[in-house]
C-alpha positions, 0 to 999 in steps of 0.5 A: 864474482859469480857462484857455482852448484853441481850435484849428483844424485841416485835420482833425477838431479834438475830440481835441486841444481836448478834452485841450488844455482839460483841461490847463487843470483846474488853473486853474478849479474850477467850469464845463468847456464846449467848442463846436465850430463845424461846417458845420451849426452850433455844438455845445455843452456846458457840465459843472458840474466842482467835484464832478468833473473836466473829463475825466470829465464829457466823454469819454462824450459826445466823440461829439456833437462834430466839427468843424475849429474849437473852443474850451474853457474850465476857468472860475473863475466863470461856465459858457461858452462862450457862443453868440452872434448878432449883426449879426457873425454867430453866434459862441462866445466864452470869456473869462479875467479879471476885470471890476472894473467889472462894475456900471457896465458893466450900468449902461451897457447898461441906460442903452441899453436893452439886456438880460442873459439869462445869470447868472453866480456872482453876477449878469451873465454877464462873457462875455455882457458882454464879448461884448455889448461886442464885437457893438458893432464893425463888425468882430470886430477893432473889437468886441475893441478896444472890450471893452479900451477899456471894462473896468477889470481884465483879459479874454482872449477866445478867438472861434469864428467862420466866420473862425477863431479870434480870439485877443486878449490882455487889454490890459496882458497880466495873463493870457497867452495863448500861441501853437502850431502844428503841420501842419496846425493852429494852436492858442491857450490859457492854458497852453503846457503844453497843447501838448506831449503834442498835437504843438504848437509853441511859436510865440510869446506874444501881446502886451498887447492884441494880436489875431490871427486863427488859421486851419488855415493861419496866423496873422493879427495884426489889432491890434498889442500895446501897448508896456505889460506887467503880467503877473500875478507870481503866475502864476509863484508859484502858478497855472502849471502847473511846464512851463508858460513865459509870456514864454519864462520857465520856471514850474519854474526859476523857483520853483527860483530863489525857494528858492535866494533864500530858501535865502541868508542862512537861518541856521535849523539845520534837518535838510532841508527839504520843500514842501508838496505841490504847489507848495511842491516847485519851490521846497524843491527850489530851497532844497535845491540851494541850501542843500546840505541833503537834501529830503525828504517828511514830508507826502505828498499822496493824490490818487486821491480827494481833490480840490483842497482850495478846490474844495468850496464850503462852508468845512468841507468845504474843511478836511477835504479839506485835512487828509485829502488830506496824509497824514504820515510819521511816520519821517520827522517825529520828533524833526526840525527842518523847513524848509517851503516854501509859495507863498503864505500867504493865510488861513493857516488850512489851513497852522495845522492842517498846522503842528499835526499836524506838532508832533502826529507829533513834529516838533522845530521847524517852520521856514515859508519862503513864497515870495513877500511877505506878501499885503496887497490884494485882487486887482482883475484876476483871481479871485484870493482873491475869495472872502474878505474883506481881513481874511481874509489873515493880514497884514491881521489882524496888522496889525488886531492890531496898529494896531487898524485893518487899513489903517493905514501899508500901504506900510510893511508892504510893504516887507520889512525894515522895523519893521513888516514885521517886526512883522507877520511876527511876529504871523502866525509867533505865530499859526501856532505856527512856530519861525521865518517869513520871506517872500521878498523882492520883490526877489528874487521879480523876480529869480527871475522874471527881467522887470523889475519894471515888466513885473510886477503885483504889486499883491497884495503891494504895491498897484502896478499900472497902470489 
């Protein structure tokens, strides 16, 4: 997904743009950069971050930077920030989100006679794009609104420019970019999490499609939000850090909120329950106040020197970070019947080797409680499971199993509580060797979260979302 943080200060800016965008770390796995605007120019560094982490990589070369305006990035794609010469003037530019129409936007440039230097993962640059899209305008304010006219998918920007910082939303809100000040500094980022260990206030949300611009002094609105909203559900599920609130909605309460709903109505005879670490623990937390039941950690996580386990690049190193960074309790596991929270199922295949060593240190039954509905559809808006094919999420492949083709009567496998759902439900429970599965209900998860559904993408589980 990846996460930005750009501030601007009466005083020297580094420090706080430094630990402000290292808080973002669990957003992205493979580019860090940072570039601070001085009197004399732009200084800039970008670190390759998926054999490390951001805060090793640049706090021995802090010294380069000083400046009273910056901005950084934890990317999940492509290395920023960019610095950029126009008919604007000279800018640096991040960017979070997703351009599904990547092609055609090439296709449109070239047709122009215009020409790409950067690359990314795999091709165009999208923060060179999006800032090609940008020098369009007459005005920062009208480049902006025309890289939102033009995009299919989502695309927060953060602009260093002489000005200040240009903070703009993507236009139907799916990444949340948040507002903070202190004396003397305004701040924009991802992450509202990022601002409390720096003396950062909490001043508001952007809109969908707002643009502002942030000064030492204050903040400016140069484009009023949209009146349509469909921020990505999944931050709440999987991606927000737990302190973290977007539209002043809690990341931890919520996912309390979740395993209490996935506590109701449970009737599997169970001796407590746990959550696989991390993310799994809000929601094991929430299941145990709910249930009245004791939780307790039969799988602890080592994390002083095994790193997050899609971070390596090749699939086999993947599965042995993640089988060697969950060590089991054994005292805990023998002869007991596991209730265990999860975000998400996607592949399935890390959780299958989890289930086995549980059964392995001699658990009784091991009982899976997901904390959002059966992923269908692939992401068009942000990174999300990019890196696998439809056939890769475990419903799919049980629906294959079943149909023998993985697209037929979609909506139906969707709609929790139907025959199908069930069916599907079943297969992957098989697959996994579980004594019992069940995923929350949408409804539920709209609940937990506490907007209205229509205020909500959650295209990954039910195909509905806006263009």
């Amino acid at each position: 997904m990846g996460g930005f943080f750009g501030n601007i200060s009466k005083a020297d800016c580094v420090r706080d743009l430094f630990y402000g965008t290292d808080y973002h770390s669990h957003l992205g796995t493979k580019r860090g950069g940072m570039a601070v605007l001085t009197p004399g120019g732009f200084t800039r560094k970008i670190h390759n971050i998926e054999a490390d982490y951001f805060r090793a990589k640049f706090e021995p070369e802090l010294g380069r930077f000083s400046g009273n305006s910056g901005i950084g990035i934890i990317s999940d794609f492509d290395a920023q920030p960019l610095i950029i010469k126009s008919h604007l003037g000279e800018f640096g530019i991040v960017t979070v989100g997703k351009m599904s129409n990547l092609t055609e936007l090439e296709d449109r440039a070239f047709k122009s006679h215009q020409h790409f230097s950067e690359t990314g993962g795999k091709g165009t640059s999208p923060t060179e794009l999006a800032a090609m899209l940008i020098s369009e305008g007459k005005t920062f304010e009208e480049g902006l609104v025309n890289l939102q006219s033009l995009i299919k998918g989502s695309c927060s920007v953060l602009l260093l420019t002489g000005q200040g910082i240009y903070a703009a939303r993507d236009r139907l809100g799916r990444t949340p970019v948040v507002l903070g000040r202190k004396d003397g500094a305004w701040a924009a980022a991802s992450e509202s999490s990022s601002f409390h260990n720096l003396g950062y206030s909490i001043e508001r949300d952007l809109g969908p499609g707002e643009i502002v611009l942030i000064t030492a002094d204050g903040c400016a609105q140069k484009a009023k939000p949209g009146d349509k909203m469909q921020i990505c559900s999944f931050l709440w599920v999987y991606y927000g850090y737990p302190s973290s609130n977007y539209q002043g909605i809690n990341v931890e309460q919520c996912r309390y909120k979740c395993g209490a709903f996935l506590a109701r109505d449970d009737d599997a005879k169970i001796d407590y329950v746990a959550g696989i670490p991390d993310s799994g623990v809000g929601y094991a937390i929430g299941y145990s106040n709910g249930k009245q039941i004791p939780y307790m950690r039969p799988l602890v996580k080592y994390t002083p020197t095994w790193p997050r386990s899609f971070m390596p690049q090749n699939q086999a190193t993947r599965n042995l970070v993640a089988k060697m960074k969950l060590i089991p309790n054994q005292q805990i596991i023998r002869d007991k019947s596991i209730a265990f929270c999860e975000d998400s199922i996607v592949r399935g295949t890390q959780l299958q080797d989890n289930v086995q060593v549980i059964y392995d240190f001699g658990a009784r039954e091991v009982h899976m409680r997901v904390a959002c509905p059966t992923l269908l559809f692939s992401c068009d808006f942000l990174n999300f499971s990019t890196s696998h094919s439809i056939l890769d999420l475990a419903g799919r492949r049980a629906i294959k199993e079943l149909e023998g083709a993985d697209d037929k009567h979609l909506a139906e496998y969707a709609l929790n509580g139907s025959e199908r759902n069930a069916a599907m439900t079943e297969k992957i429970r098989q697959r996994l060797k579980l004594s019992t599965l069940k995923y929350q209900r949408m409804d539920d998860l709209v609940n937990a979260i506490g907007l209205p559904k229509e205020d909500l993408c959650t295209h990954c589980w039910d195909n509905s979302s806006y263009s």
